[in-house]
C-alpha positions in Angstrom: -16.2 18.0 -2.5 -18.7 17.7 0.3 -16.7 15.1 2.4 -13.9 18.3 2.6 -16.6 20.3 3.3 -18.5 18.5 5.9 -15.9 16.3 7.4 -16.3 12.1 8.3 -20.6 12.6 8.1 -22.9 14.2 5.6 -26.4 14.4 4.7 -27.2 14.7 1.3 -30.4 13.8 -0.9 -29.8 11.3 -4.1 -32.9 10.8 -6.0 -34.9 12.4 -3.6 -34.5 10.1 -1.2 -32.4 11.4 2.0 -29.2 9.8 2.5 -26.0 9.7 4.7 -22.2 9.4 3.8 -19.7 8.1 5.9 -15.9 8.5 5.2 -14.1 7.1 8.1 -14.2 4.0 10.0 -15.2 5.8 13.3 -17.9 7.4 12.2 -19.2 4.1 10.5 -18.7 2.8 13.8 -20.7 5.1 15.2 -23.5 5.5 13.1 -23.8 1.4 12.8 -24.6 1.8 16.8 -27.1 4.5 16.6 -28.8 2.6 13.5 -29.2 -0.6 15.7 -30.7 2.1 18.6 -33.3 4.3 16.2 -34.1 1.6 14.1 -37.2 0.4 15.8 -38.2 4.2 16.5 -37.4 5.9 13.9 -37.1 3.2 10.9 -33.3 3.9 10.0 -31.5 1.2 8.2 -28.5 0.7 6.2 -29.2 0.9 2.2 -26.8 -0.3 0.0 -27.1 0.0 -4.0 -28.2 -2.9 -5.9 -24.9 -3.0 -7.7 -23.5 -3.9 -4.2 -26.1 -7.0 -3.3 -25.4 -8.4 -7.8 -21.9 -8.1 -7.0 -21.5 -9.8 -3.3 -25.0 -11.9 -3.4 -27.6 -11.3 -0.8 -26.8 -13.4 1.9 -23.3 -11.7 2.1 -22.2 -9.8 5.3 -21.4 -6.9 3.4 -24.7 -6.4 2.7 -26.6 -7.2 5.7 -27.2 -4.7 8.5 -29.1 -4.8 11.6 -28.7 -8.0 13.9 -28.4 -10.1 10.6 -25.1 -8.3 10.0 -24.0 -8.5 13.8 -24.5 -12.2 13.9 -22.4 -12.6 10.7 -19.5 -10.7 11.8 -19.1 -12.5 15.0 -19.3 -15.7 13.1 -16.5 -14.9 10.8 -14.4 -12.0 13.1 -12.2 -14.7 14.8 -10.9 -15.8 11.1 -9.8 -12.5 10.3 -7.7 -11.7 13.2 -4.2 -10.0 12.6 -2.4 -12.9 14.0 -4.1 -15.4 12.1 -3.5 -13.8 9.1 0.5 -13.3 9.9 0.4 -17.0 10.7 -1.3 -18.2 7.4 0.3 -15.6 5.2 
């Protein structure tokens, strides 16, 4: 309901605790460059709910944010390209 409401980025509060939902991949974009910017200043970081690390360990990328996350992606972005994909599959 909010997400029609507010668009790709919302603020909301869940347990007291302030939170941030993103709901398109340009926004998350986005808001992954400004969390790498503020996070020294202003202590933002990337939560994700303990289901999340149970489910994908964590060490996984999916999990990680920050440089952690950064270094990760570059690691593993080159396996994931289209054409390597069309080629394998």
């Amino acid at each position: 309901m909010r997400a029609k409401q507010y668009r790709d980025v919302f603020k909301t509060n869940i347990f007291a605790k302030p939170n941030v939902f993103v709901t398109s991949e340009e926004s998350l974009a986005l808001l992954g460059k400004e969390e790498s910017r503020t996070r020294a200043t202003k202590g933002t970081e990337a939560f994700f709910p303990p289901h999340h690390q149970a489910l994908f360990g964590p060490n996984s990328l999916l999990v990680q944010s920050g440089q952690t996350h950064d270094e990760l992606r570059r690691l593993i972005q080159p396996s994931l390209s289209l054409n390597l994909m069309i080629a394998v599959y």
